[in-house]
N, C-alpha and C positions, 0 to 999 in steps of 0.2 A: 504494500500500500504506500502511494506516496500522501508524505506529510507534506503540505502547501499549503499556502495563503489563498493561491485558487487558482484557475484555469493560467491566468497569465504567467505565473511560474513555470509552465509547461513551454511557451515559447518564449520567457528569456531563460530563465535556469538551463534549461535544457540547449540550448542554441551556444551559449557562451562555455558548457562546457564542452562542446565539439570543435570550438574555437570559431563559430562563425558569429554573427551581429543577434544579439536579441532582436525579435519580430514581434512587435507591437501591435493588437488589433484596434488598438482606439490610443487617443491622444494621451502623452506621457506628461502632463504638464498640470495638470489639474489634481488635487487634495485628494485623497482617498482611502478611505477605512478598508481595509482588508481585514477575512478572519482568517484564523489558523485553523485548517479544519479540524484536529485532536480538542479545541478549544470550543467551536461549534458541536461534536460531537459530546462533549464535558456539559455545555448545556441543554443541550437536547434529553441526556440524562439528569441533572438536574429539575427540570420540567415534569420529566415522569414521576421524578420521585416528591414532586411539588404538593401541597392541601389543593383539596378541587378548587378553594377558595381562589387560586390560581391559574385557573384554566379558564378559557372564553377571554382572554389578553392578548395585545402585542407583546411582545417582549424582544429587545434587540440584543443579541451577545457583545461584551466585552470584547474590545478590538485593541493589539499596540496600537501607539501613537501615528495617527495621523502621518500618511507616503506620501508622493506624487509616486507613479511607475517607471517615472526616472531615477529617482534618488532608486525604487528596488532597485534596479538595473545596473544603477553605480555601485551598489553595495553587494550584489551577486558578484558582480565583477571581481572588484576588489577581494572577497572571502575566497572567490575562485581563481586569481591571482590573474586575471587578462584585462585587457584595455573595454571599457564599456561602451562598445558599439550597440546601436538600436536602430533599427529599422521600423517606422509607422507606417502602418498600411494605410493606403489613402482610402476615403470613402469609398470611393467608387469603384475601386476593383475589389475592396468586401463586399459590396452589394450586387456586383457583377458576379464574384465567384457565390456568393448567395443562391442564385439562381440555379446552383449545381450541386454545389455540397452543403451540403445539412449541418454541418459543421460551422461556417460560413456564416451562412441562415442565423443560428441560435446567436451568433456575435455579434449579428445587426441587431436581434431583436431584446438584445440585451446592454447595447448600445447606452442605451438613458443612464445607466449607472456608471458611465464613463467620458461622457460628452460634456462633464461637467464636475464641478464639486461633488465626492458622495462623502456624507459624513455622517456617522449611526449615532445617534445619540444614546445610551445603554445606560445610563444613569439609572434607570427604574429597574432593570434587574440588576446591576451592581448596588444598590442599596438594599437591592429586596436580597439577594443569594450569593455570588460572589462577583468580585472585580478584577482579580489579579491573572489577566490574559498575561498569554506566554508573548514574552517581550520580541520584537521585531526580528530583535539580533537573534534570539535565541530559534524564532522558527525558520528565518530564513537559513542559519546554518543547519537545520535539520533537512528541510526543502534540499539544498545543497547536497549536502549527505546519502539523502535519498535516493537524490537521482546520480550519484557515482554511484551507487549501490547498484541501481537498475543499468548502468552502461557497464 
C-alpha cells in the first residue's frame, strides 16, 4: 500500500525518482491542505468508534500545515536528492486526453479543488477527537519510502 498525501504524489514522487520532471495535473501555485491517507484512514476509525451523538455531521480531518504542490515538489526533491523539475499540464490537453482516459476525466472533474485555494478547516473535529496529523515532513518521507519500496 502506498502511504500518500494523495493522487499527486503518484506523478511527482514517482517521476523525480526515475529522474524525470514531476507532472503536474492542475496549477502548482495555489495553498492546499493535503491529507495523509494513514491519517484519513485514523479518522474514519475514529468516526466508527464515535457516540451516535456524532453521526449525521460534516467532519473534516486534520491536515499538516498548509502546501502549495510546489513547495511538495521542492521538498520531494530535495529528501530525494535531484533538482525539482515540474511539469503542468495545460488545461487543454487534460481535457482533450479527458475525452479518452478515465483517468484524465476524474482530474478535470476534480479540478475545483485545485484551480484555487483549498483549505479544510478541521477545527470541529480537532476539538471534538484528535488534532495531531502526521506532520508534512514526516508523511512525505514515508510517500518517498514507499515508493522506493515499490520500484
Amino acid at each position: 500500500m502506498v502511504t500518500t498525501f494523495d493522487d499527486h504524489a503518484h506523478y511527482g514522487v514517482k517521476n523525480l525518482l526515475a529522474g524525470k520532471a514531476a507532472v503536474m495535473p492542475y496549477p502548482v501555485i495555489f495553498p492546499h491542505d493535503v491529507t495523509y491517507v494513514p491519517d484519513f484512514a485514523r479518522a474514519i476509525v475514529t468516526l466508527l468508534d464515535a457516540p451516535a451523538g456524532d453521526y449525521g455531521q460534516a467532519w473534516h480531518v486534520p491536515n499538516a500545515p498548509t502546501q502549495t504542490y510546489h513547495s511538495l515538489v521542492e521538498q520531494a526533491a530535495a529528501l530525494i536528492g535531484v533538482e525539482p523539475k515540474m511539469r503542468v499540464i495545460p488545461v487543454i490537453l487534460l481535457e482533450l486526453a479527458g475525452l479518452f482516459d478515465r483517468q484524465a476525466y476524474e482530474l478535470i472533474e476534480m479540478r475545483f479543488q485545485s484551480d484555487r485555494p483549498y483549505l479544510v478547516n478541521a477545527k470541529k473535529f480537532s476539538n471534538r477527537f484528535w488534532s495531531d496529523a502526521t506532520s508534512f515532513e514526516d508523511g512525505l518521507r514515508a510517500t518517498v519510502a514507499s515508493y522506493r519500496q515499490k520500484a
